[in-house]
C-alpha angles and dihedrals in degrees: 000000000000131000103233131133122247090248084063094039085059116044084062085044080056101042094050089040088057085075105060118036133051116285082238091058091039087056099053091055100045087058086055101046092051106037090035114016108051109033083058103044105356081120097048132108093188143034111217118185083241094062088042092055105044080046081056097052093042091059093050087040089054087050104263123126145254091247093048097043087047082058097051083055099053086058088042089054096042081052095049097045090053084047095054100031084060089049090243097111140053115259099252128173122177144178113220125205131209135195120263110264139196105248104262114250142277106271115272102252127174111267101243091262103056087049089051097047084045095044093050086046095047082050100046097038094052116194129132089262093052088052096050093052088047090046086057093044087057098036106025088235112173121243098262093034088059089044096050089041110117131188099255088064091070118076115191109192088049089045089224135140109201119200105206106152145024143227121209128145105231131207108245111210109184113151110295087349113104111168147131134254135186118223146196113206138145118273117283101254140030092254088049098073097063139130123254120198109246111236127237108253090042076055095068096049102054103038097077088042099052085061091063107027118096107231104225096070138088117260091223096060091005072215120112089250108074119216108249115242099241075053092053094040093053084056090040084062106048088044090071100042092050089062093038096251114152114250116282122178109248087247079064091084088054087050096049091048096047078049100046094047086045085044092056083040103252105183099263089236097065098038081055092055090047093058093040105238123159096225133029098228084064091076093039102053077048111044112011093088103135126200124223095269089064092050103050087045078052094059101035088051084056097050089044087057090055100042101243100123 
């Protein structure tokens, strides 16, 4: 067994790592490595489960989240299995504990009148921006699957918007070089990349635009060059506080149109494949989250089938 410390252990974990995964995906555990990971063992020979722990409370105590901090450990424990598996690092399993929590809440989504009021905006003020926000409120794509959408993508006599590719700015850490990049990839999994009807009324938008576009270009700038989505978001924004609409997160859009679409009772399959989500229980631990109207119309529709009401 060799004698060296974990910030040595994982910068070959991360140059090996480099070759395998999307820059995108590299990035993101690079960032980790550097702003998580080695300020807090980089000196270490060892992990016990007592030094995990305490790195777990410092983080929720720092203001970070369950979700983000199980995140940091998955990349801790990649880092330590290729330790150990190299023989450069002692073998080290732990159980982490974490404080009891309130269930997060249900998404923000927009209340039916404030989508009404910004979906009739978005069809009489008509700009590329305008279209793409209206796009995501009639499909639930995400913010750099709408920036890096194309023309192309959109095929009008299937009445099908494919999305095919992504846009995110990165964090670079090479060396003493720390910078951004902007990138163009595919989306992250296999039912990402998926094709969404396009709605009726959407229909009637694009198809006299799809005669005079140039294909090629990105719906957002209908330019070559495609509008990043901090940039989109900024707009985004200002966008809702120009019309008095309280603030919504851009993913918003993607959460009103999954609840809309559980709300008509779409079958919640289907509703899964549209947004793209690997697992189905995915959209239901997000989106099935009934009121208590639909709960009172569920158990009166039980008592009606036995003939009790």
């Amino acid at each position: 067994m060799s004698n060296l410390k974990f910030n040595e252990i994982a910068s070959r974990w991360c140059a090996e790592k480099r070759n395998y995964v999307k820059r995108s995906t590299f990035a993101a555990y690079a960032l980790t490595v550097r702003n998580h990971l080695i300020p807090a063992f980089g000196e270490h020979h060892s992990l016990s489960e007592t030094s995990v722990q305490e790195f777990v409370l410092d983080k929720l105590s720092a203001g970070l989240s369950q979700k983000t901090i199980k995140d940091i450990l998955i990349v801790l424990k990649m880092i330590a299995r290729y330790g150990y598996k190299h023989e450069l690092f002692p073998h080290c399993e732990w159980e982490i504990k974490y404080p009891t929590e309130q269930k997060p809440g249900t998404p923000s989504i927009f209340a039916i009148s404030d989508q009404r009021k910004l979906m009739k905006h978005l069809t009489e003020n008509f700009t590329f921006k305008n279209l793409g926000i209206l796009i995501c409120l009639h499909t639930g794509t995400r913010i750099g699957e709408i920036c890096g959408m194309r023309w192309n993508d959109i095929d009008i006599n299937r009445g099908i918007i494919a999305v095919s590719r992504t846009i995110e700015r990165i964090y670079i850490n090479e060396g003493d070089s720390r910078r951004t990049e902007l990138i163009v990839s595919t989306p992250k999994t296999h039912t990402s990349k998926r094709e969404i009807p396009i709605t009726k009324e959407l229909h009637k938008i694009l198809k006299p635009l799809k005669t005079i576009v140039n294909g090629d270009a990105y719906v957002l700038s209908n330019e070559q060059t495609p509008i990043e989505p901090r940039t989109y978001r900024s707009y985004y924004n200002q966008l809702l506080t120009s019309l008095g609409i309280p603030p919504i997160k851009f993913h918003g859009l993607r959460h009103s149109f999954a609840t809309r679409c559980i709300e008509s009772e779409c079958d919640y399959k289907t509703v899964s494949s549209i947004l793209g989500h690997s697992n189905i229980s995915t959209t239901l631990n997000l989106y099935v989250h009934p009121n208590m109207e639909q709960k009172k119309r569920c158990v009166d529709k039980m008592m009606k089938s036995i003939g009790k009401i």
